[in-house]
C-alpha positions, 0 to 999 in steps of 0.5 A: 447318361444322355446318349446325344454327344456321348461316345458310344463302343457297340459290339457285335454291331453288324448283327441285326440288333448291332446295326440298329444299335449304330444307327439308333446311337447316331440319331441321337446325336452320339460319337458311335464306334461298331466292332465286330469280327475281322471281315465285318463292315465294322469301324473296329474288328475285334473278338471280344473272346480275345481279351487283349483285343477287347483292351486294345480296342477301347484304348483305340476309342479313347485314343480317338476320341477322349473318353469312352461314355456308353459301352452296349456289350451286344455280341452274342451267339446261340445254338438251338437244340435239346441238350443231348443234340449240342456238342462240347464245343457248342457248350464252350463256344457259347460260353467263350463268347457269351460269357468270356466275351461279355466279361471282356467287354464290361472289364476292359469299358470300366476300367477306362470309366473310372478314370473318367468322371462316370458312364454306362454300361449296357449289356445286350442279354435275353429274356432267355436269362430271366425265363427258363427256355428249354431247346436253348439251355446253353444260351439261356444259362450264359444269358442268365450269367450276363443277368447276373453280372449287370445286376451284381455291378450295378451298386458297385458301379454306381459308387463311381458314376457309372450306369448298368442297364441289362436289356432283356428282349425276347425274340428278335427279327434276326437271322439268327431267329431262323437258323436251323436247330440241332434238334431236327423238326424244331423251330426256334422261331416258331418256339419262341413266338408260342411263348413270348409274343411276335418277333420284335424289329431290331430297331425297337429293341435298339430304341428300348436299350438306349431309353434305357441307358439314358433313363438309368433303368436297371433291366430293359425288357420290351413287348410283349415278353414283359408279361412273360417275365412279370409273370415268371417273378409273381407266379414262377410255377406256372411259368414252369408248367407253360414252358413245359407245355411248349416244349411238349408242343414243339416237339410234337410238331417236329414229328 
């Protein structure tokens, strides 16, 4: 899939990796349509937990514009916290719209694919989905399920023409990497740095996801984090051990 001339649906474009998302897409050369929620200075508002907008939406595309090449279901939400500090409806939050949302997304995109002659799939997850990452179990485990999803329709999609790529970046210079924790003293910044290595900006990992479309690549992880999940495949107990060990690190510098 070359993303020059391709018509491309982003969601979620207004966040930091959204935008980068939009602006990348056009540099290349592509037809970009950026949906986010109502209020949003997207091209499209939409909540992708709404099914029937998602629908809506990517007949809106097709209706504009022919066909519909490159889905990036980017939209996503996290809460940061130890378990007992989140409350259902963050449970059910993250799950509607990480999850629902994502599923939405991919379904309502492949559909209008197959009636076309192929595409791409790119589903915006977290190196949260590939590594256990305690202080963010509910985004981890909805991230994990969005690994899950691109990796089981990957050969099915194939059949059709259509391309799956899962990118997988670890922390990101956005608001969200500051936002305050559910758990007081925590810092989701700090936590995730100790890990997994220096924020990344926005616009690398926008870059990263979009090589990535193109070259047909089945899981995107870049930086410093591609070590991390190196070493969670060949070595997962240690990984274990270390995720652990920072854990007990942030929470004692929480007082």
């Amino acid at each position: 899939m070359q993303i020059d001339r391709a018509v491309v649906l982003v969601t979620g474009a207004t966040g930091g990796i959204g935008r980068a998302l939009v602006a990348e897409a056009r540099q290349r050369g592509a037809t970009v349509v950026g949906a986010d929620l109502p209020g949003t200075e997207s091209d499209i508002d939409l909540d992708i937990t709404d099914r029937s907008a998602v629908d809506r939406a990517v007949a809106e595309v097709v209706a504009e514009h022919g066909r519909l090449d490159v889905v990036v279901a980017n939209a996503g939400i996290g809460r940061a916290g130890l378990v007992e500090d989140l409350s259902p409806d963050d449970w059910d939050r993250i799950i509607d719209v990480n999850i629902r949302g994502t599923v939405h997304t991919v379904d309502a995109a492949y559909r209008q694919m197959l009636t076309q002659d192929g595409g791409a799939i790119a589903l915006v997850a977290s190196l949260s989905g590939l590594v256990p990452t305690p202080l963010l179990v509910a985004y981890s485990a909805s991230k994990a399920a969005v690994v899950g999803l691109g990796e089981a329709l990957r050969p099915e999609a194939a059949r059709h023409g259509i391309g799956v790529t899962i990118a997988c970046p670890g922390p990101v210079e956005t608001p969200l990497l500051d936002r305050p924790s559910w758990t007081a003293g925590t810092e989701v910044r700090r936590h995730l740095v100790r890990s997994a290595g220096p924020a990344l900006a926005p616009a690398r990992v926008a870059a990263a996801v979009l090589d990535g479309v193109e070259a047909g690549t089945a899981v995107v992880v870049p930086g410093r984090a591609s070590l991390l999940w190196s070493l969670q495949r060949h070595s997962p107990r240690l990984v274990r051990r270390a995720v652990a060990r920072n854990l007990r690190l942030e929470l004692d510098a929480s007082g």
